[in-house]
C-alpha positions as MATLAB code, in Angstrom:
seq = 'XXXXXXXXXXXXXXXXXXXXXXXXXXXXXXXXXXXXXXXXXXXXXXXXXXXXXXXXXXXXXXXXXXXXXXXXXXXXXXXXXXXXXXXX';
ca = [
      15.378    8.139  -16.866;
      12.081    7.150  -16.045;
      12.845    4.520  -13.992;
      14.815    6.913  -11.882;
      12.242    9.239  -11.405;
       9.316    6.294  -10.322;
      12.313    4.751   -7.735;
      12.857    8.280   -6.710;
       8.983    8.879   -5.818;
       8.376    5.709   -4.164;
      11.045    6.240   -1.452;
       9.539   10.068   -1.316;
       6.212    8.646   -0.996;
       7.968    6.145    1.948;
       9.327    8.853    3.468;
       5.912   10.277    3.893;
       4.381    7.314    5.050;
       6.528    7.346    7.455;
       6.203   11.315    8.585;
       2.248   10.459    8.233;
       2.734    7.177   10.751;
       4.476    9.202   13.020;
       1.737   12.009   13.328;
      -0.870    9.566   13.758;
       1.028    7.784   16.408;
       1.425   11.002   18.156;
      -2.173   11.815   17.956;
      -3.021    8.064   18.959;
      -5.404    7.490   15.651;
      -5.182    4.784   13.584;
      -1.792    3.599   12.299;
      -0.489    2.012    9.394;
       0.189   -1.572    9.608;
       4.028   -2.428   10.090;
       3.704   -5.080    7.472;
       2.345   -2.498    5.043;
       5.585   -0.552    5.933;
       8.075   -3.562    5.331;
       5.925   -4.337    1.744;
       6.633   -0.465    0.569;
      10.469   -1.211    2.040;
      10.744   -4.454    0.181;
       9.119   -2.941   -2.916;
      12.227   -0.791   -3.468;
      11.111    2.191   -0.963;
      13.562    0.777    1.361;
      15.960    3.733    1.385;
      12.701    5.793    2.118;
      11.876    4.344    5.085;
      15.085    4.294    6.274;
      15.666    7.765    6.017;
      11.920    8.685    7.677;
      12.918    5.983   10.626;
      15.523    8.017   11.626;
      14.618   11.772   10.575;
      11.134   11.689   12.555;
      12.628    8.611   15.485;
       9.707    6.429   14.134;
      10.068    2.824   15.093;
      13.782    2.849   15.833;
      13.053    0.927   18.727;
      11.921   -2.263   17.124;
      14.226   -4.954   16.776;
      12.201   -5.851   13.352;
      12.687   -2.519   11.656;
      16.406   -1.639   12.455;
      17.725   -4.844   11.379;
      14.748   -5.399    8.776;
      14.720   -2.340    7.262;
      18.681   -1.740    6.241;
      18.545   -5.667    5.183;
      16.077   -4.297    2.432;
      17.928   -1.864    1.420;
      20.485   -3.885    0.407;
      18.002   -6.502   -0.930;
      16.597   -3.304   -3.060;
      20.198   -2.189   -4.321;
      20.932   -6.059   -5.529;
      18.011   -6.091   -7.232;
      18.363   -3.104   -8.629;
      21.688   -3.794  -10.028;
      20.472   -7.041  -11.674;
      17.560   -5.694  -12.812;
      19.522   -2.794  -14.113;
      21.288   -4.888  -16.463;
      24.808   -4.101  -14.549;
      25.078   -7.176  -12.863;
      25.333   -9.206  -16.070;
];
């Protein structure tokens, strides 16, 4: 149950990051590094960023982050299911 609820925060908290990227960007202040994005994605807040990609149409134009980005989601469901136990 815990687990849930710290995997459940940490694609919140993505989300965010990416509503708080976009609002910069719009205000032209400083951004948050993309590679800072893709290490919260690859950290399993993957399905976060997804969803803030396309809710707020923040960086759907790069190559890097519409193929990246689902590619860790994935990655993040694998490992979630091994580290889960399930896969065993």
């Amino acid at each position: 149950m815990n687990t849930t609820i710290v995997y459940l925060s940490w694609n919140v908290a993505a989300f965010c990051m990416m509503a708080f990227d976009k609002n910069r960007a719009r205000k032209r202040k400083m951004r948050i590094r993309e590679r800072t994005i893709f290490l919260w994605a690859l950290c399993f807040g993957a399905i976060g960023v997804l969803a803030g990609m396309y809710t707020f149409r923040h960086k759907t134009q790069h190559r890097a982050f519409v193929i990246g980005v689902p590619v860790l989601v994935i990655i993040n469901f694998v490992s979630v299911y091994f580290l889960a136990g399930i896969g065993q």
